[in-house]
C-alpha positions in Angstrom: 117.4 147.2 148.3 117.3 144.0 145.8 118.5 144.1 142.8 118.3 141.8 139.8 121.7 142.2 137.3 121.2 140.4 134.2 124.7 138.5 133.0 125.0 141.0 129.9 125.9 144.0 132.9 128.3 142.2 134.3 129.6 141.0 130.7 129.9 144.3 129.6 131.8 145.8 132.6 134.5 143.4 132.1 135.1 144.6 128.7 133.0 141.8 127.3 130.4 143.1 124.6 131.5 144.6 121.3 128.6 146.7 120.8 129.6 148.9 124.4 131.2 151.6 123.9 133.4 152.8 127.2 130.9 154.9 128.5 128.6 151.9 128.8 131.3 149.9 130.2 132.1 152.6 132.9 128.7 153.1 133.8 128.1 149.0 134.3 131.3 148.8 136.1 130.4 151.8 138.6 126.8 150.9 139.1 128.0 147.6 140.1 131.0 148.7 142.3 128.0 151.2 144.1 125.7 147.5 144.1 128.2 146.1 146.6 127.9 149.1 149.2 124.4 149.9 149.3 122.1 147.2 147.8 122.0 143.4 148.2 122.4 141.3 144.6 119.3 139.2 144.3 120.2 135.6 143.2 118.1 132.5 142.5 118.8 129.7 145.8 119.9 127.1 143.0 122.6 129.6 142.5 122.3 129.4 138.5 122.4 133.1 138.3 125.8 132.9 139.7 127.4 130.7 137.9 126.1 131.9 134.8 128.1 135.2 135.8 131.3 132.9 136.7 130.7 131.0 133.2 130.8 134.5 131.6 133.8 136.4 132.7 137.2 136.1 132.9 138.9 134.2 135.7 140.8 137.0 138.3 138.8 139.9 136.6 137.4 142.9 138.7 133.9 141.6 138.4 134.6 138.0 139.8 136.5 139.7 142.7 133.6 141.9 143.2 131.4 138.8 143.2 133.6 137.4 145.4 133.2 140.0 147.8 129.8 140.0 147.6 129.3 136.5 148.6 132.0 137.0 151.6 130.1 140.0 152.8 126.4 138.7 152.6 125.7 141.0 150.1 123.5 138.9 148.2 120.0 137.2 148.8 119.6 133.7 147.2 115.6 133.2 146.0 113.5 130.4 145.8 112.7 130.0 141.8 110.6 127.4 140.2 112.1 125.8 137.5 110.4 123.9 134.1 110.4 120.7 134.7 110.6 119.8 130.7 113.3 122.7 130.2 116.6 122.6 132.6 117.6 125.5 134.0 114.4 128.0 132.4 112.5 129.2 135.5 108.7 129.5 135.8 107.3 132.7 135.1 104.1 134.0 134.5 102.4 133.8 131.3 102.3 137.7 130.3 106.5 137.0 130.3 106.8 133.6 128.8 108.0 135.4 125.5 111.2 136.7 127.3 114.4 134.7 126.3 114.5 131.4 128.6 117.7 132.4 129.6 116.6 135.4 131.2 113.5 133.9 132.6 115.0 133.6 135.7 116.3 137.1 136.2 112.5 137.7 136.0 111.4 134.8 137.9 113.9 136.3 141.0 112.8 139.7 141.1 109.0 138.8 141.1 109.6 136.9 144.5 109.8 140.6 146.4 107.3 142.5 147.5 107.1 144.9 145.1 109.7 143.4 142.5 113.3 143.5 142.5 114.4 146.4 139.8 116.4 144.2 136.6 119.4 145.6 135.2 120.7 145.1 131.8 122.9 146.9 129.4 123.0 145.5 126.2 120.0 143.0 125.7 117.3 143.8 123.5 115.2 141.2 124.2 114.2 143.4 127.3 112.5 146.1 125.7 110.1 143.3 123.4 108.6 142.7 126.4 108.2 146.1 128.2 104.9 146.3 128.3 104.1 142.8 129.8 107.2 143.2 132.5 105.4 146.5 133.4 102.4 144.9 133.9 103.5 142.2 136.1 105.3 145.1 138.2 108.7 144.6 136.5 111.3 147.9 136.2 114.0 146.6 133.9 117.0 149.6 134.3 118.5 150.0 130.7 122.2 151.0 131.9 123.5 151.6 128.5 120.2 152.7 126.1 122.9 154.0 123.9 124.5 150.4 122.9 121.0 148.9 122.5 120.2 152.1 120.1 123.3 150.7 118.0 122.0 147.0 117.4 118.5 148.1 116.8 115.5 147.4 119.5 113.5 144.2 118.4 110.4 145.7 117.6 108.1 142.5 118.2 106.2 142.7 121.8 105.3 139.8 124.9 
């Protein structure tokens, strides 16, 4: 199976968000140790997913090795995305998730190219939950791997 990891999961299993506690950290860092056996990381083809993950961890860390891996192995499945021509680097989605943060536009954009969407991971982003009800709608399961840190900085209350 696909799956979509937004940056923040991979952010927080490398000790990298101060609002994850080590529960949440353990629970990101397993869930992506149990991605590399038995599912396939879903990627955008332009590879910005990627090297937003490179940008945001440290050099040598257990996560970049386990990217590493991942690419060595096949483990992951680069996806066509269309991207906004007036905005570098937002992808296009449709118009029920244009409210979602542009940054994480494409984590959206490269789950909605399988058949039924890619499941979306994140830990510690609340912008995920404005828009539950319009991800739902298009088909989108975001997986909230640490509800617990996003209790502590408050869910955005405003919706898609």
């Amino acid at each position: 199976m696909a799956t979509v990891v937004d940056t923040n999961v991979w952010a927080v299993a490398a000790g990298g968000h101060p609002d994850a506690g080590p529960r949440c950290v353990e629970r990101c860092a397993s869930r992506l140790l149990a991605l590399g056996e038995t599912d396939i990381l879903a990627v955008d083809s332009d590879y910005r997913i990627l090297g937003e993950y490179y940008d945001n961890l440290p050099a040598n860390s257990a996560q970049v090795l386990l990217l590493n891996r991942l690419q060595q192995t096949g483990r992951y499945d680069p996806r066509p995305c269309e991207w906004e021509p007036t905005a570098p680097g937002v992808a296009v989605v449709p118009e029920s998730l244009e409210a979602l943060d542009p940054n994480d536009r494409k984590f959206a954009a490269v789950a909605l190219t399988y058949d039924p969407p890619a499941p979306i991971w994140n830990a510690s982003d609340p912008g995920w939950s404005k828009c539950a009800d319009a991800c739902r709608a298009e088909g989108l399961t975001v997986v909230e791997l640490c509800p617990e840190a996003l209790a502590s900085m408050g869910r955005d209350v405003l919706r898609c």
